[in-house]
N, C-alpha and C positions, 0 to 999 in steps of 0.2 A: 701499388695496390689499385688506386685509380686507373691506370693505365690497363690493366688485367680485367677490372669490371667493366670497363667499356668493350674490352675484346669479347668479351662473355656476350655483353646485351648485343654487341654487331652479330655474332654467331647466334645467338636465339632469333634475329631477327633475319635471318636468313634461310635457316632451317626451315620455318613459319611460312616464308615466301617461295622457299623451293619446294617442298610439300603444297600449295597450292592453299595454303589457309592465311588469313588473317588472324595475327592474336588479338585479342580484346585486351583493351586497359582496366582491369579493375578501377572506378572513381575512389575519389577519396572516401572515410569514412564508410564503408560496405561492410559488413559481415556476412562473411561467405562462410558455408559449413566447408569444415576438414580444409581437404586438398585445393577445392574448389578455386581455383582465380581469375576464371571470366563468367561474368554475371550472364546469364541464360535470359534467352528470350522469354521461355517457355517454363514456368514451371509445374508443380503439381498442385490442381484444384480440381475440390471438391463442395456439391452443394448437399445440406440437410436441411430437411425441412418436414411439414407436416402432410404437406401432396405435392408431386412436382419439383420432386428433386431428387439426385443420385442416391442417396439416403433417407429412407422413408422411417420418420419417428417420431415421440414426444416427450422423450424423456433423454439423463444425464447417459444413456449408453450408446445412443445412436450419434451423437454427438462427439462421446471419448470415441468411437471404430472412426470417425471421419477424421479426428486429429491424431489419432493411431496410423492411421493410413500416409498419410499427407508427410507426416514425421520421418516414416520409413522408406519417403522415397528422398529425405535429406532436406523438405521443409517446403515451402509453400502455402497455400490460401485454402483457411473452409469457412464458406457464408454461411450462415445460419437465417434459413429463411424467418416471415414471421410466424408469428406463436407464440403461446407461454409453451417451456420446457421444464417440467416439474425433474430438481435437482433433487436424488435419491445418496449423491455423491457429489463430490468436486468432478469439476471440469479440468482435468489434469494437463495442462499445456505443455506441449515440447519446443524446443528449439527449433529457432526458423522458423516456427510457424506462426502465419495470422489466423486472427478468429476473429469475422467481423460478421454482426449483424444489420439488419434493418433498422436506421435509428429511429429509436420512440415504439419500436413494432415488433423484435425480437425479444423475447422473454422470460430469463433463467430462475424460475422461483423454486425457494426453497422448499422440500417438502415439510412436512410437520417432522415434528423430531419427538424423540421417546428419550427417558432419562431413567437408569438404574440406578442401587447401590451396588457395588461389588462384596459378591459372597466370600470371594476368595482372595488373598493378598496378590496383589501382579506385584511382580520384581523388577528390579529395574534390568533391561535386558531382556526380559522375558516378550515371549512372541505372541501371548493369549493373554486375555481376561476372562472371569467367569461371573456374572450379574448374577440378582434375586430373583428377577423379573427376564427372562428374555423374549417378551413380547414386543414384538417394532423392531430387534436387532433381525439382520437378515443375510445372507453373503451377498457381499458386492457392495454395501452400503459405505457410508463413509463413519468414523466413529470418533469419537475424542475420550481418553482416559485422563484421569489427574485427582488428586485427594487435595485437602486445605494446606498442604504444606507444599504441592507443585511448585506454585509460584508460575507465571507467565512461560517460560523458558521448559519447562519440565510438564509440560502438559505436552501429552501426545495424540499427533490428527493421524489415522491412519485409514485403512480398506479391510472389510471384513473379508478373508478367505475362506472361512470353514465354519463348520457347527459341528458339534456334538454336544447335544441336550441344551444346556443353559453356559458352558463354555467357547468362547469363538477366538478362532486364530486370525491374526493381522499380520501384514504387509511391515509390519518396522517395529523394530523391539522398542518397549517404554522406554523414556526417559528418566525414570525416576522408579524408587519403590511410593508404590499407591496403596498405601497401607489402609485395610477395612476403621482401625478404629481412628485413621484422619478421615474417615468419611470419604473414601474413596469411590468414585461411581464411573460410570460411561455413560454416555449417550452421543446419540445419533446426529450430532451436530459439526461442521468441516466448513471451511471457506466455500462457495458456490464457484470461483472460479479460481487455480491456482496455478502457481509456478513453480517447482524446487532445480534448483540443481541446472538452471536453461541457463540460455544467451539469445538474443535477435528475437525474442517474443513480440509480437503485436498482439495487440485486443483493442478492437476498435466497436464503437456503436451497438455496445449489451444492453440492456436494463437490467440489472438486478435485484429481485425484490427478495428481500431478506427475513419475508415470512417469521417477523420476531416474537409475536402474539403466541406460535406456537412450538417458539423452540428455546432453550435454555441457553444464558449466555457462553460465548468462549470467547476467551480475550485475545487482546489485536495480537498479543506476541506469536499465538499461533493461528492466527486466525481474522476473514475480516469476508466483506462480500466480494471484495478483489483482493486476494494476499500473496505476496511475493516471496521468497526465501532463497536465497543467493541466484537469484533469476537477473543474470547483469544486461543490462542492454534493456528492458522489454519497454517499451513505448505503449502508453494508454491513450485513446484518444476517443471521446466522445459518448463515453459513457456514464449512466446511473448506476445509482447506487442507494436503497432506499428500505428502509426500516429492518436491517439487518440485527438482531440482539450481539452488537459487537460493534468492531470499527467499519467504515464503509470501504477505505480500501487502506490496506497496510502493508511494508514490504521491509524485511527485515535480509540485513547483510546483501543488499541486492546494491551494484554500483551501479551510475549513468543512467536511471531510470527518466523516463520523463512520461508526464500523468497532463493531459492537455483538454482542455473542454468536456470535463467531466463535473459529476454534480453528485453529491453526498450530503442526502440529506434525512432526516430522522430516524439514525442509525443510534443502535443504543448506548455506546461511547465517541470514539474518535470518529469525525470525518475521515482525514485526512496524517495515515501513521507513516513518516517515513521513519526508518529509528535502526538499530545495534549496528552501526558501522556503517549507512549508507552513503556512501560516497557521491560526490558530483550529480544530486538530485535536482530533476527542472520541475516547478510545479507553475503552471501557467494557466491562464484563462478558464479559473475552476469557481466550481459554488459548493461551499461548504456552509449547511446553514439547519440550524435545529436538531441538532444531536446534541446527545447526552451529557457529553460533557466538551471539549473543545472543538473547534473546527478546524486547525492544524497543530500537531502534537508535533515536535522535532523531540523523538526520543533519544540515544544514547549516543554520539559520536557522529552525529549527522554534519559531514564540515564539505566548504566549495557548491552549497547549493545555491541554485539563481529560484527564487519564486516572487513569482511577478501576476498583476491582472486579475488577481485570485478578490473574490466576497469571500468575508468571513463574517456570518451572521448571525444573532438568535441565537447562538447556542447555550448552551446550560453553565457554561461555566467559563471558557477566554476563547478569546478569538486566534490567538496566537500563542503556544506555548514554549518554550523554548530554556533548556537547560546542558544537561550535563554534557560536555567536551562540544558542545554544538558552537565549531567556530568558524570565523571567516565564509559566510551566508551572506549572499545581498536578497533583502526583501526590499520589493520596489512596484508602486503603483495598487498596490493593496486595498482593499479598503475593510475594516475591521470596525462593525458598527451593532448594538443591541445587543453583545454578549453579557448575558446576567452577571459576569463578575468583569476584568478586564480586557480592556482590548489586548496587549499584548502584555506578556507576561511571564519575565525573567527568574525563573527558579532557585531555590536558594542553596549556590554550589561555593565550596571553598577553592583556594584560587587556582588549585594545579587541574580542579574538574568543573571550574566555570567557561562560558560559552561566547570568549572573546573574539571579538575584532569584527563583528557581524556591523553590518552596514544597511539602514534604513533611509530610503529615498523617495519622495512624494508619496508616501502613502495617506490616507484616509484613517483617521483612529476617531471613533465618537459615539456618544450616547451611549457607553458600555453601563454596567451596573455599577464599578468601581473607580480606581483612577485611570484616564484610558490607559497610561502603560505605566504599568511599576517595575523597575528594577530591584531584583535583588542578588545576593548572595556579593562575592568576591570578584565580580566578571571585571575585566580593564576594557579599555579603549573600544568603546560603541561610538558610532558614530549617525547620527541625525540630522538628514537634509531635506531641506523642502518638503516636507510633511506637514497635515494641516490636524490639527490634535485639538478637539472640542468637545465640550459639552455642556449640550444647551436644553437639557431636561431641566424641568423646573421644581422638581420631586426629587426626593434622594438625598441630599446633603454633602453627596461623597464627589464637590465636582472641584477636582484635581488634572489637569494637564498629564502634567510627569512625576513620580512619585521616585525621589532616588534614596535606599533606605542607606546606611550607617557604613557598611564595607564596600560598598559599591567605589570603583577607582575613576580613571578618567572616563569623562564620558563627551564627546565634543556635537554639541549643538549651535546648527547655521543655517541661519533662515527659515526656521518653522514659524508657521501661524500658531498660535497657543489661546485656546479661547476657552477659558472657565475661570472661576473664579479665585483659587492657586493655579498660577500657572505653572512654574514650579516650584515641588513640594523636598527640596535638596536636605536631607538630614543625616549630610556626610557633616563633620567637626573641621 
């Protein structure tokens, strides 16, 4: 077999040389669309903007025909010059392609958003809704359905196609029945930038203003001012993310994501949502700080992640969250400081869905509202190095190091600094 694949590579390299071409090495690590295996010199780019460029516009359509375009010729670059670009829709990304802006200077803000009750039951499967009110619903808009019994997962973001009177057709059948007497409604609320269904996504240097003052919230599972959904591969890099009524960027069943010098800050829940199955996530050199409730959420089955270099600050409730099946994670060089309740803080999982073997290394925890990290539930073997765990408010009462509650298993601490006054609070038996 050996002997037959090298017959193979002599004869492709021969053919190559007799035809008058050089083959190109694919480098390691490349994602190339389809067939594709020598990286092009040249690909396809495209500039939008507001004057002075290939695409002249101000808004979410002139934007999707540039990343429409770029897509269909198998992937490549569109700039987005400066401007604010009032977002009427998501920014719908395809595979292979980059979306980069001017950083600090490009500007995807959300429009204002309009909220119905729905007059009519939508079904689950069904491809329309029908509101009370269809004033603000419009075609081409983006739309979110869901009643009190959705739940995160069964709320639907979709694209209005059609009208007739106060009923409109979408792009993706509900997830769920949205039944009128759980209070079913829609409004005109979608991620401002998103992914479903890619690979090799970049987004580089957006600002996203997430216009929350004027638009109803939708939660991270579907939703965020950057949101992901089995989008594997897409690289973030250098962007905002700011007062979104939601999470600032979230990316669900999406693997090998990496989110790098970006900043989420006074978003109305999550900074920062990697969560339902993400695999092998990088979160590096970020600021997550003043949002509503956590600045990194590690939601359901998050395992193999590196996040490193990241502020976690100010926010409303931990600086670090982390629970169900969220195992084997190095967090390292962190610093997790001013969150109103904990710096880091272990969820309370029983032990076949707690979030072992996660490994914490020189990070920063201090001056949180509570103890800077409490463990809970059934989690085993944590392990704690070189980290400097403080708290030196003079207010409070609650200054606690490490707080280990009652099921909590092994947990191996080496060479931390521990500076409060429990340093450790252990109420394992």
């Amino acid at each position: 077999m050996r002997q037959k694949t090298l017959r193979v590579a002599i004869l492709t390299t021969l053919i190559c040389l007799l035809g008058g071409t050089v083959c190109a090495q694919t480098r390691p690590g490349e994602q190339l669309p389809r067939a594709m295996h020598t990286e092009m010199s040249e690909r396809a780019r495209i500039t939008v903007g507001h004057a002075d460029a290939d695409l002249i516009g101000t808004d979410h359509r002139a934007l999707q025909a540039a990343v429409n375009y770029v897509a269909a010729l198998g992937g490549g670059l569109v700039e987005i010059g400066p401007g604010q670009y009032s977002m009427g829709d998501s920014l719908h990304l395809r595979s292979h392609v980059t979306v980069r802006g001017t950083k600090g200077k490009t500007i995807l803000r959300k429009a204002d958003g309009v909220v119905s009750p729905l007059a009519c039951d939508g079904d689950f499967g069904e491809e329309q809704f029908t509101v009370e009110d269809p004033t603000g619903f419009a075609v081409g808009a983006g739309v979110a359905i869901w009643d009190d019994r959705a739940g995160g997962f069964h709320t639907r973001v979709a694209r209005i196609t059609g009208r007739d009177g106060n009923t409109f057709s979408i792009d993706k059948p509900l997830m769920a029945d949205c039944m009128v007497h759980n209070n079913a409604q829609a409004a005109t609320v979608f991620p401002v930038t998103s992914a479903y269904d890619t690979e090799g996504v970049r987004i580089e240097d957006l600002t996203i203003e997430g216009n929350r003052a004027n638009n109803v919230p939708l939660n991270g599972c579907r939703g965020a001012g950057i949101f992901l959904y089995r989008a594997h591969g897409t690289v973030m890099r250098g962007c905002t993310i700011r007062s979104y009524n939601g999470d600032g960027i979230s990316f669900q069943q999406s693997n090998d994501v990496t989110v790098e010098d970006c900043l989420c800050e006074h978003n109305a829940s999550l900074g920062l949502h990697p969560g339902s199955g993400s695999q092998r996530p990088v979160i590096r050199n970020c600021i997550a700080r003043s949002n509503g409730t956590d600045g990194l959420f590690l939601c359901w089955r998050v395992k193999y992640g590196v996040f490193e270099n990241n502020i976690l600050e100010q926010n409303e409730r931990f600086g670090i969250s982390i629970g169900h099946k969220d195992s084997d994670n190095l967090f390292q060089k962190n610093i997790m400081r001013q969150n109103k309740q904990h710096g880091l803080f272990f969820r309370n999982e029983t032990l076949p869905m707690a979030p072992h073997r996660n490994r914490f290394e020189q990070n920063v925890i201090e001056n949180n509202g509570g103890a800077e990290v409490r463990i809970r539930g059934e989690v085993r073997n944590l392990v704690f190095t070189d980290n400097v765990i403080r708290d030196t408010q003079e207010q409070g009462g609650k200054n606690i190091g490490i707080q280990i509650e009652e099921k909590v298993g092994p947990v191996q601490l080496k060479d931390n600094t521990i500076e409060a006054t429990t340093s450790i609070d252990d109420r394992r038996s």
